[in-house]
Backbone as CSV, one residue per row, in Angstrom:
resi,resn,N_x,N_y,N_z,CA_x,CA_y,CA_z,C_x,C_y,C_z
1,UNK,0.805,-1.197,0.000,0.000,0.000,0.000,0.849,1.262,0.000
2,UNK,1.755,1.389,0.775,2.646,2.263,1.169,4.018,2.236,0.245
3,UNK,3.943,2.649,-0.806,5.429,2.584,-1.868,6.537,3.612,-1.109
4,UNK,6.700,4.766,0.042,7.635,5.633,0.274,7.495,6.993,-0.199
5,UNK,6.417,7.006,-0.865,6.503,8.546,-1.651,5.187,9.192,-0.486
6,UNK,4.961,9.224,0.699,4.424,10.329,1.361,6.017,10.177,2.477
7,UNK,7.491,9.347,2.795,8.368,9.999,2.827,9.217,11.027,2.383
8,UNK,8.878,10.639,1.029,9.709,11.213,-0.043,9.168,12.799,-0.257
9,UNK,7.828,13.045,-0.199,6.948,14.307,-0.477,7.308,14.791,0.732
10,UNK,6.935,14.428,2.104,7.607,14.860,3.549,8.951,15.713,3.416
11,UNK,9.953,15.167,2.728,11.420,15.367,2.875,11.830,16.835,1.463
12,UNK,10.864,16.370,0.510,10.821,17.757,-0.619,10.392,18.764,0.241
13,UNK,9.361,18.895,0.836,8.871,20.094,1.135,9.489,20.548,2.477
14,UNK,10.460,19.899,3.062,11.267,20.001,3.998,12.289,21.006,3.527
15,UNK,12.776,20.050,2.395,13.911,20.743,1.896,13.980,21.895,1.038
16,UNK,12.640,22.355,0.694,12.331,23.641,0.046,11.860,24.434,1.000
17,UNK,11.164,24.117,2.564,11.201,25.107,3.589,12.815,25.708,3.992
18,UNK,13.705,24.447,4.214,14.834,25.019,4.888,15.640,25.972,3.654
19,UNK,15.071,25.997,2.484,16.300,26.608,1.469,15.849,27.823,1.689
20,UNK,13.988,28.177,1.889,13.549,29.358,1.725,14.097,30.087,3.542
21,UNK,14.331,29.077,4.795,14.943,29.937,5.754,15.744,30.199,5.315
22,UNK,16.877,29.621,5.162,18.219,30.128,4.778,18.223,30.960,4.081
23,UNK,17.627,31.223,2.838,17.766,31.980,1.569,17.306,33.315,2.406
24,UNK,16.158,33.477,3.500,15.569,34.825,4.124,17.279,34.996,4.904
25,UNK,17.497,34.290,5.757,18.583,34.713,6.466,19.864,34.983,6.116
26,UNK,20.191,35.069,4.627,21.012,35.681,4.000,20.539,36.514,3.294
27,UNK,19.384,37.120,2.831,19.042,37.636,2.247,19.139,39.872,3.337
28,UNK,18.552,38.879,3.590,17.820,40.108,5.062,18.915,41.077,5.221
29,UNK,20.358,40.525,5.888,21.689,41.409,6.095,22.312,42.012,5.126
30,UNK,22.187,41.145,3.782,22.943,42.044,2.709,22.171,42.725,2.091
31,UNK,20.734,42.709,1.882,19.653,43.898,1.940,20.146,45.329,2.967
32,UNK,20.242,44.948,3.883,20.828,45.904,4.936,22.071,46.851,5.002
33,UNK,22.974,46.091,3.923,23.942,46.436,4.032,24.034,46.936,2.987
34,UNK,23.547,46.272,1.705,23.616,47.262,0.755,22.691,48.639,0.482
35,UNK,21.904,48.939,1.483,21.169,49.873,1.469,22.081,50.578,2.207
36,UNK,22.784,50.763,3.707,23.498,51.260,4.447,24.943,51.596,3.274
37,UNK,25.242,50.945,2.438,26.803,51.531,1.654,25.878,52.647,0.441
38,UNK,24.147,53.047,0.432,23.846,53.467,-0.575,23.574,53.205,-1.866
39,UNK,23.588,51.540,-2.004,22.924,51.411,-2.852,21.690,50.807,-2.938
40,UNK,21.084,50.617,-3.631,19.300,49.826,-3.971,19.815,48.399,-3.065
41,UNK,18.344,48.379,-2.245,18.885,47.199,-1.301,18.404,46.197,-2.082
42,UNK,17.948,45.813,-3.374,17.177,44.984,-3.988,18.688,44.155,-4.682
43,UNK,19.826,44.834,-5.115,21.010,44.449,-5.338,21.137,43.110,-3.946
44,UNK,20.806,43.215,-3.043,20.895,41.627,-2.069,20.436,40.661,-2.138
45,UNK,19.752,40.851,-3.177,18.834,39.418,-3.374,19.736,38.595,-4.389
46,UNK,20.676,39.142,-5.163,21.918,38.756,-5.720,22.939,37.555,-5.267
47,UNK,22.834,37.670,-3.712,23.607,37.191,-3.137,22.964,35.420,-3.092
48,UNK,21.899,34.876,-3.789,21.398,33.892,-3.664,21.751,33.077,-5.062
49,UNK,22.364,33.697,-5.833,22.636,33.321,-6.939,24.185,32.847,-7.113
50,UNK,24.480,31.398,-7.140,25.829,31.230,-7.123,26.774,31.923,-8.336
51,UNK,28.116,32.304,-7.876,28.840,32.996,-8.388,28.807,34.589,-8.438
52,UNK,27.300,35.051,-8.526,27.208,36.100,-8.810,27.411,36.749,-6.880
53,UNK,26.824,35.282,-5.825,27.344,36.491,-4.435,28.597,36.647,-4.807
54,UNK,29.221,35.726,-5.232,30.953,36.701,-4.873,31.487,37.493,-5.595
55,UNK,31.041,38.123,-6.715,31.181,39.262,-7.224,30.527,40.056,-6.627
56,UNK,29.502,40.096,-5.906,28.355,40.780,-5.003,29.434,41.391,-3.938
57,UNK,30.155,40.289,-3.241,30.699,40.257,-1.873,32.260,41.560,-2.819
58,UNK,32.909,41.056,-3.622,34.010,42.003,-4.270,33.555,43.367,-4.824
59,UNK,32.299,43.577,-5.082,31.757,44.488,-5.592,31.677,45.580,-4.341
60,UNK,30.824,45.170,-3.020,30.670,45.734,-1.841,32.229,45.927,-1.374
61,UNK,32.929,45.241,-0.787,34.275,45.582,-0.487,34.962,46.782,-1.037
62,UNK,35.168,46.444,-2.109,36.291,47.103,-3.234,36.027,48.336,-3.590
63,UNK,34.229,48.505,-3.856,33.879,49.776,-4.319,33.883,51.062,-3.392
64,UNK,33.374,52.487,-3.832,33.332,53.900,-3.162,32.118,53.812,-3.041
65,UNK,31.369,53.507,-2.164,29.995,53.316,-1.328,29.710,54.695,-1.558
66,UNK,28.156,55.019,-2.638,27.819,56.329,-2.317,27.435,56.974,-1.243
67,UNK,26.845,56.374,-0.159,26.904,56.809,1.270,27.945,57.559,1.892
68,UNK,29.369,56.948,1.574,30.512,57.230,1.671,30.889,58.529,1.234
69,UNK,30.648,58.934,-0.026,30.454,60.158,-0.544,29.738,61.527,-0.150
70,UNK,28.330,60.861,0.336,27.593,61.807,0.523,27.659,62.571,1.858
71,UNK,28.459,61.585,3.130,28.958,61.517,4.418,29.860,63.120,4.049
72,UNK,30.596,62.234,3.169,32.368,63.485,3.134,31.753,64.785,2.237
73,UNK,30.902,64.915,1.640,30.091,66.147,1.091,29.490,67.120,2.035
74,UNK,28.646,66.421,2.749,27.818,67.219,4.035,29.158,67.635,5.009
75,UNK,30.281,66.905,5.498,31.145,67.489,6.805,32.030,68.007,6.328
76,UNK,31.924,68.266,4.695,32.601,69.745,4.012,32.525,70.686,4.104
77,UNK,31.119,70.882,4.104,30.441,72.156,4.090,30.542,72.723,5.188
């Protein structure tokens, strides 16, 4: 009666809950962060896409954060 596939359906939808925590809990901080360096926080959702976070992650590092800019503009004046 029982072939394994209400294990098998159990364990899919398991494993598409835990991708969607994870995927929120990385998502959430580099939303945060890329809004805080000034740019579109929608650029964090990037970070779920292999290869492209770590150009994401070199992109944030490396670059002149317009925030950064706008900081040293205002305590010019």
């Amino acid at each position: 009666m029982m072939d394994g596939n209400m294990f098998f359906n159990t364990m899919w939808v398991g494993h598409w809950l835990w991708m969607l925590v994870i995927a929120i809990i990385v998502i959430i901080p580099t939303w945060r962060i890329s809004q805080r360096a000034g740019y579109p926080g929608w650029i964090g959702v990037l970070v779920i896409i292999p290869m492209v976070n770590l150009a994401f992650l070199y992109f944030i590092a490396f670059s002149n954060w317009p925030a950064d800019k706008a900081k040293s503009g205002v305590q010019n004046e």
